[in-house]
C-alpha positions as CSV (number, residue, x, y, z in Angstrom):
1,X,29.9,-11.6,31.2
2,X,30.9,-14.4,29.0
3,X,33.8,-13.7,25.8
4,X,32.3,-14.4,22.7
5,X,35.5,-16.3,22.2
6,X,34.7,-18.7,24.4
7,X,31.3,-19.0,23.7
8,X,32.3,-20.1,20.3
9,X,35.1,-22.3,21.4
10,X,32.3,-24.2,23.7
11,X,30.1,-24.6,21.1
12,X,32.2,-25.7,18.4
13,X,33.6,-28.0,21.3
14,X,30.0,-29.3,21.4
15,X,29.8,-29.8,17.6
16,X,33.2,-31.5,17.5
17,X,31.8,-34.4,20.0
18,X,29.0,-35.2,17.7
19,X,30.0,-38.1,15.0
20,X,28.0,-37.2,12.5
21,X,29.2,-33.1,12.0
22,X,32.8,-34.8,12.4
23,X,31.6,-37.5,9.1
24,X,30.1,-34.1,7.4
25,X,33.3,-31.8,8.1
26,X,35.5,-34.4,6.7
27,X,33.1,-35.0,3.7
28,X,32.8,-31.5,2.6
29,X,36.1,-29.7,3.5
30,X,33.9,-27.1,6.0
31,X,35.7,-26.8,9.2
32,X,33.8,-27.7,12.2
33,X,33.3,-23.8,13.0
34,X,31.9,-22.8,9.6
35,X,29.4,-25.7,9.2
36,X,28.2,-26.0,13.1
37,X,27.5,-21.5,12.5
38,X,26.3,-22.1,9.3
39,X,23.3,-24.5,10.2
40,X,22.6,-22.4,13.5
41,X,22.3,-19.4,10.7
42,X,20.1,-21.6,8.4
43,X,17.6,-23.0,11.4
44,X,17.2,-19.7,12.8
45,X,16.5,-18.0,9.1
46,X,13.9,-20.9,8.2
47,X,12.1,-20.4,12.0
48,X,12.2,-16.5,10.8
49,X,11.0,-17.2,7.6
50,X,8.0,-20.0,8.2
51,X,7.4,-19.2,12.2
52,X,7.0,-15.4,11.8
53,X,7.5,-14.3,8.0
54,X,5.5,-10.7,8.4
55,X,7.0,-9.8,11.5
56,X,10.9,-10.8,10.0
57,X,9.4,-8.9,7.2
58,X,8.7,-6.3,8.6
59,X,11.4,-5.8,10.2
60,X,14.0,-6.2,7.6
61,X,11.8,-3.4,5.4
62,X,11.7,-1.1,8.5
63,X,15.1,-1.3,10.3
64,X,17.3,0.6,8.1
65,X,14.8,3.2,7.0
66,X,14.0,4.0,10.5
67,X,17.5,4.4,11.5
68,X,18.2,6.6,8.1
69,X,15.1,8.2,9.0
70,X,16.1,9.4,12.8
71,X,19.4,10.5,11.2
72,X,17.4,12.5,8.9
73,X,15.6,14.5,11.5
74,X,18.6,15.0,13.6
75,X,20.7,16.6,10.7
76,X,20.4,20.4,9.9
77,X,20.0,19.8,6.1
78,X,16.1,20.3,4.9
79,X,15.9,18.9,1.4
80,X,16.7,14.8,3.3
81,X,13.3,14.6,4.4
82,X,11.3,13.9,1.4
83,X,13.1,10.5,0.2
84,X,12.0,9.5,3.8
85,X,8.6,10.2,3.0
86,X,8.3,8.6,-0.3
87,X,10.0,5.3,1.3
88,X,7.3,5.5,4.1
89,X,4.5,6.1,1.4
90,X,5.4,3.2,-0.7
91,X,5.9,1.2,2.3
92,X,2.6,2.0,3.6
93,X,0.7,1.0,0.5
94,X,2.9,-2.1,0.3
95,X,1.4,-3.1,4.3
96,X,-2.2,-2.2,2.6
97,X,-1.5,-4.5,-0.2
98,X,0.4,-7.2,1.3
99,X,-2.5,-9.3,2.7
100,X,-4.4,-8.9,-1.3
101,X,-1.2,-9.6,-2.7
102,X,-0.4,-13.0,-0.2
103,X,-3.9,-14.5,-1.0
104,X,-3.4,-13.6,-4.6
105,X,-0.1,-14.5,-5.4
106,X,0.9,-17.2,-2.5
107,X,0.9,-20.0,-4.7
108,X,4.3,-18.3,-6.6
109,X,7.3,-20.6,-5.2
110,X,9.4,-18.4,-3.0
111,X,7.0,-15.7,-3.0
112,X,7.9,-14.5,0.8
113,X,11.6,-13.9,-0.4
114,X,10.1,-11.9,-3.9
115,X,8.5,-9.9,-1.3
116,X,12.0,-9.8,0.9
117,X,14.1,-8.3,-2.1
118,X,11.0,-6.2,-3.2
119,X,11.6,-4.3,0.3
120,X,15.8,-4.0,-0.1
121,X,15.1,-2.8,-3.4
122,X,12.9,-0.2,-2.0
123,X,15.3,1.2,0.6
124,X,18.8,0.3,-0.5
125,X,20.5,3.7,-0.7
126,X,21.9,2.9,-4.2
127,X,19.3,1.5,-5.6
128,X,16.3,4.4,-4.2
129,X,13.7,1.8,-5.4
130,X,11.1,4.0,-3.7
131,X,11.9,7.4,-5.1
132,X,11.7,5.3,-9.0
133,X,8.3,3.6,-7.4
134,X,6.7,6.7,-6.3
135,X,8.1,8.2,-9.3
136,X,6.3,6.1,-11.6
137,X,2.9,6.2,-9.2
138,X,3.2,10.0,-8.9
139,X,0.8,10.9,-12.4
140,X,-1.7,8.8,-10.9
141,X,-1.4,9.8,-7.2
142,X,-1.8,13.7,-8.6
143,X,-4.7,13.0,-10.8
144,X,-6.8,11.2,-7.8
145,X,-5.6,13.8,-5.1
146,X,-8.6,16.1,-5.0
147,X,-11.3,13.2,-5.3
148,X,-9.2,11.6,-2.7
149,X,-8.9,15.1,-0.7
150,X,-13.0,15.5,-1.0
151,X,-13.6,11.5,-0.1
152,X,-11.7,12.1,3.5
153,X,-13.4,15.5,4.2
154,X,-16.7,13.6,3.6
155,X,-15.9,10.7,6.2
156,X,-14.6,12.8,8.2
157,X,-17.9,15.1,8.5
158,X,-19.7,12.0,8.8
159,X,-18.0,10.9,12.0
């Protein structure tokens, strides 16, 4: 198993051989570590970003709620569960609305990283964007219920 130690030593030993991150280190004051890291860092966020922005998407919205979520389940207290919910709700109308929203709005410079900090907003603990969202939505939601309640049955007779 390699050392991550020595991984890094190797590759800043690679970057160190190359002229033009020696001309650049120099220039800007940035040891040879921090600046070889740093543009690793910033190719592999812009391939994540342009190569694969839902999936990255995605997965930033979905990581930390699902491991809050698990925790959730596992605990013995009941009253957790329903910020889970509400971040899952909001987050499943946000999936329904994302591909409206990306041919609507698209044209909006950085719109991919609105859409990023939209998502931390909505399940960073301190900030319990989705509670205030669903909040906000809940009149609405309530007032729809039973047409949406009696839509659903009907489908599902249909079927």
């Amino acid at each position: 198993m390699v050392n991550s130690d020595d991984f890094i030593q190797k590759v800043v030993g690679l970057a160190e051989g190359i002229p033009a991150i020696q001309s650049i280190s120099k220039a800007t004051g940035l040891s040879v570590q921090t600046l070889t890291f740093g543009t690793i860092t910033l190719v592999l966020l812009l391939i994540l970003f342009t190569v694969c922005p839902n999936t990255t998407l995605v997965f930033i919205a979905g990581s930390y709620p699902s491991y809050y979520t698990v925790k959730v389940l596992e605990s013995n207290k009941t009253n957790d569960g329903k910020e889970c919910l509400k971040f899952w709700f909001i987050f499943g109308l946000f999936l329904l609305m994302d591909p409206v929203l990306d041919f609507l709005l698209s044209w909006i410079p950085l719109f991919f990283l609105i859409k990023v900090g939209l998502m931390v907003f909505l399940f960073w603990p301190q900030a319990k964007g989705a509670l205030k969202l669903y909040d906000i939505m809940r009149p609405t939601m309530t007032k729809y219920q039973t047409k949406l309640e009696d839509f659903l049955e009907s489908l599902a007779k249909s079927l």
